[in-house]
mmCIF file of the C-alpha atoms, coordinates in Angstrom:
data_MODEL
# 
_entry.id   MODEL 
# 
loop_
_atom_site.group_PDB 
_atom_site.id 
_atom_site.type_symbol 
_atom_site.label_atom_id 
_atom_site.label_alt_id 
_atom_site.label_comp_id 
_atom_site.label_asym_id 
_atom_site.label_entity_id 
_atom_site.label_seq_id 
_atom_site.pdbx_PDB_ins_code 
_atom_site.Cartn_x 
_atom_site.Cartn_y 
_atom_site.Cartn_z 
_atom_site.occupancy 
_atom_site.B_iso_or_equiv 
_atom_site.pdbx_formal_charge 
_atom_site.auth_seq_id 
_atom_site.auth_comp_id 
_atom_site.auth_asym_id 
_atom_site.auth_atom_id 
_atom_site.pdbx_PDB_model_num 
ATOM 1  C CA . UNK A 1 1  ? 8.601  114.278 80.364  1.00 0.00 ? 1  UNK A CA 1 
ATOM 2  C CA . UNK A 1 2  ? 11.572 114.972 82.405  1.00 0.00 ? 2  UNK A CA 1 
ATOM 3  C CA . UNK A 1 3  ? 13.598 112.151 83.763  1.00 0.00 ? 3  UNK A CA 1 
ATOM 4  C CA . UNK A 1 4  ? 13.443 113.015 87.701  1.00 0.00 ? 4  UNK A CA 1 
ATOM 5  C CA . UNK A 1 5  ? 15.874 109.826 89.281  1.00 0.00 ? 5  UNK A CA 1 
ATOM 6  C CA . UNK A 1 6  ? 15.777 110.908 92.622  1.00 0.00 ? 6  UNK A CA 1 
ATOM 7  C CA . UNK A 1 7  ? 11.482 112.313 93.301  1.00 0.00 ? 7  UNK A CA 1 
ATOM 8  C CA . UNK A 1 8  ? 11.233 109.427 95.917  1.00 0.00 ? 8  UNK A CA 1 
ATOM 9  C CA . UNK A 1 9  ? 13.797 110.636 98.114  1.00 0.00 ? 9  UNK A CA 1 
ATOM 10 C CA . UNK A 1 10 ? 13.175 112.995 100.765 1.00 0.00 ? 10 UNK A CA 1 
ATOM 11 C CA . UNK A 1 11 ? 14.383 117.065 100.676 1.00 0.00 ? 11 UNK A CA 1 
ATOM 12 C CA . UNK A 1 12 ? 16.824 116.220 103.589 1.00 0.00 ? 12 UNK A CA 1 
ATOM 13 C CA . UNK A 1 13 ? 18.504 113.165 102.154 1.00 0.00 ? 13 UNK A CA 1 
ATOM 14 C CA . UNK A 1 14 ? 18.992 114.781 98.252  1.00 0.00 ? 14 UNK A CA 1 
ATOM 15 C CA . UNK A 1 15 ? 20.181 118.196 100.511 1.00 0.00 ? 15 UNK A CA 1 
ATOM 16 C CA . UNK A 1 16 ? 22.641 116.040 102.063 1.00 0.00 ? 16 UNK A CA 1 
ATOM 17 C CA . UNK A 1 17 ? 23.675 113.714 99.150  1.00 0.00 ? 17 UNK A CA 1 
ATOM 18 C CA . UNK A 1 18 ? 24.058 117.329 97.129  1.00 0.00 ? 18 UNK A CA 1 
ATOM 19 C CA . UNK A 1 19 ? 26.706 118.142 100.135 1.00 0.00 ? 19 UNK A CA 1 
ATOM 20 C CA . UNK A 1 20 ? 28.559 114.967 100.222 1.00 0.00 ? 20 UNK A CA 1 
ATOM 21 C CA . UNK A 1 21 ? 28.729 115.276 95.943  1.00 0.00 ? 21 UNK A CA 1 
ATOM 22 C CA . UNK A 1 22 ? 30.128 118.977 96.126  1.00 0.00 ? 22 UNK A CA 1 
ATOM 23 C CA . UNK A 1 23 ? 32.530 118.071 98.477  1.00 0.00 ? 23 UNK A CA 1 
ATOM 24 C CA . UNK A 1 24 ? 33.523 114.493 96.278  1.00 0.00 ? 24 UNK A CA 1 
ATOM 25 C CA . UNK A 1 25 ? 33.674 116.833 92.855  1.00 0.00 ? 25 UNK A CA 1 
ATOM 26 C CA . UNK A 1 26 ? 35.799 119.331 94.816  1.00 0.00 ? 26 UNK A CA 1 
ATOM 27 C CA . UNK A 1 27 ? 38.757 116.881 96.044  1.00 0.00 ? 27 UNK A CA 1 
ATOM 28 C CA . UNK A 1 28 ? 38.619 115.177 92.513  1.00 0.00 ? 28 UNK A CA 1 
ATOM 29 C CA . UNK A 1 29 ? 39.003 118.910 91.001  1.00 0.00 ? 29 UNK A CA 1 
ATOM 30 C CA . UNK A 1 30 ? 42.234 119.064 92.928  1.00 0.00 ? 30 UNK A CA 1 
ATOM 31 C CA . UNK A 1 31 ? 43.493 115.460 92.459  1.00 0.00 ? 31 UNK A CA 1 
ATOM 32 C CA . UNK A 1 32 ? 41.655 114.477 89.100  1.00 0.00 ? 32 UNK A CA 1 
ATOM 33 C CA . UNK A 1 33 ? 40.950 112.381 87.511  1.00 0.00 ? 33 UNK A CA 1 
ATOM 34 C CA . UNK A 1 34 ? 38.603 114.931 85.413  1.00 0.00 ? 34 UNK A CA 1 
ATOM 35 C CA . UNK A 1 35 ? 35.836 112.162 84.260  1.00 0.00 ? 35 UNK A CA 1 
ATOM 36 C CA . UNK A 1 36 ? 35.395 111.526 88.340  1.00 0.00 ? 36 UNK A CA 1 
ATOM 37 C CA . UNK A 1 37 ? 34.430 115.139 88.743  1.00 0.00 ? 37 UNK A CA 1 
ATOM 38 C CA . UNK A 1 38 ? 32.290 115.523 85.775  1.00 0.00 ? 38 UNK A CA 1 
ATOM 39 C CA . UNK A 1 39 ? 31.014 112.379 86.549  1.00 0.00 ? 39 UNK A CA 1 
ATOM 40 C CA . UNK A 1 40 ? 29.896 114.077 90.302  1.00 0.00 ? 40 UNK A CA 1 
ATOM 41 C CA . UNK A 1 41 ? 29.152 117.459 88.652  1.00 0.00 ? 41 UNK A CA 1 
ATOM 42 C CA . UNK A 1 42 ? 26.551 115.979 86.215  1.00 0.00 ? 42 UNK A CA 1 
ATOM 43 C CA . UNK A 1 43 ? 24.780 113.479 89.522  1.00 0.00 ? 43 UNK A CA 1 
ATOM 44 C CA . UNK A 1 44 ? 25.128 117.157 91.721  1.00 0.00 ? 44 UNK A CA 1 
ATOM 45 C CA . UNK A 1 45 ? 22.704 118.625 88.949  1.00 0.00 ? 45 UNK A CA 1 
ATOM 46 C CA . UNK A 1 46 ? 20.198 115.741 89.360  1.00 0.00 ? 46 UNK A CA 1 
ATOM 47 C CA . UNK A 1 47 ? 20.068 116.790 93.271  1.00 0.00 ? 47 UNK A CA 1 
ATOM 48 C CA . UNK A 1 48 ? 19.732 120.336 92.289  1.00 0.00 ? 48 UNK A CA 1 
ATOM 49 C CA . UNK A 1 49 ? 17.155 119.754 89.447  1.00 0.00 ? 49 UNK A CA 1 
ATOM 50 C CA . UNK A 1 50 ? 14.937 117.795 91.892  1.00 0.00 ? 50 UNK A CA 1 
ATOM 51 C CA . UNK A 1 51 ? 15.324 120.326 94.511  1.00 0.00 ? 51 UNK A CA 1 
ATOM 52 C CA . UNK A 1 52 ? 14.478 123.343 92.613  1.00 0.00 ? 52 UNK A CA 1 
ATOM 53 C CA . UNK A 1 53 ? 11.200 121.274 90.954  1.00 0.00 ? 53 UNK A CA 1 
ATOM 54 C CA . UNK A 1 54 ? 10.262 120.778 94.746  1.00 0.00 ? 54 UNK A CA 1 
ATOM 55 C CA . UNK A 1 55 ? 10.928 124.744 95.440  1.00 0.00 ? 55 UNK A CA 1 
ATOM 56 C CA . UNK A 1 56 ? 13.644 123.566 97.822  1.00 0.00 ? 56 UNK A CA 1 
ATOM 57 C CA . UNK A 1 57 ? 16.003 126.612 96.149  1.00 0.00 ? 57 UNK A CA 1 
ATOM 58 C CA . UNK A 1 58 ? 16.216 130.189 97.448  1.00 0.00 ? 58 UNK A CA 1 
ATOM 59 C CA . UNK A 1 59 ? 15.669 132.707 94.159  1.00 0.00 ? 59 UNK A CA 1 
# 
């Protein structure tokens, strides 16, 4: 069974959260540390996982 953390919150928060994440990984990419941005990377493909087992994702 695949671990889905996030199935009880709604398309618009996760869609949101995924923004606020990108943006987070993006300023750590430019100041580090490194483990930050992995860290966001890795909870960014939670948000997209759930969103693309909803059908939230253009093909």
């Amino acid at each position: 069974m695949i671990d889905r953390p996030h199935r009880h919150e709604s398309t618009e928060v996760l869609k949101e959260a995924l923004a606020r994440t990108g943006a987070d990984a993006q300023r750590y990419a430019q100041t580090g540390p490194k483990k930050y941005e992995d860290a966001l990377h890795q909870i960014a493909d939670q948000f997209l996982d759930e969103l693309e087992q909803r059908g939230e994702l253009s093909p």
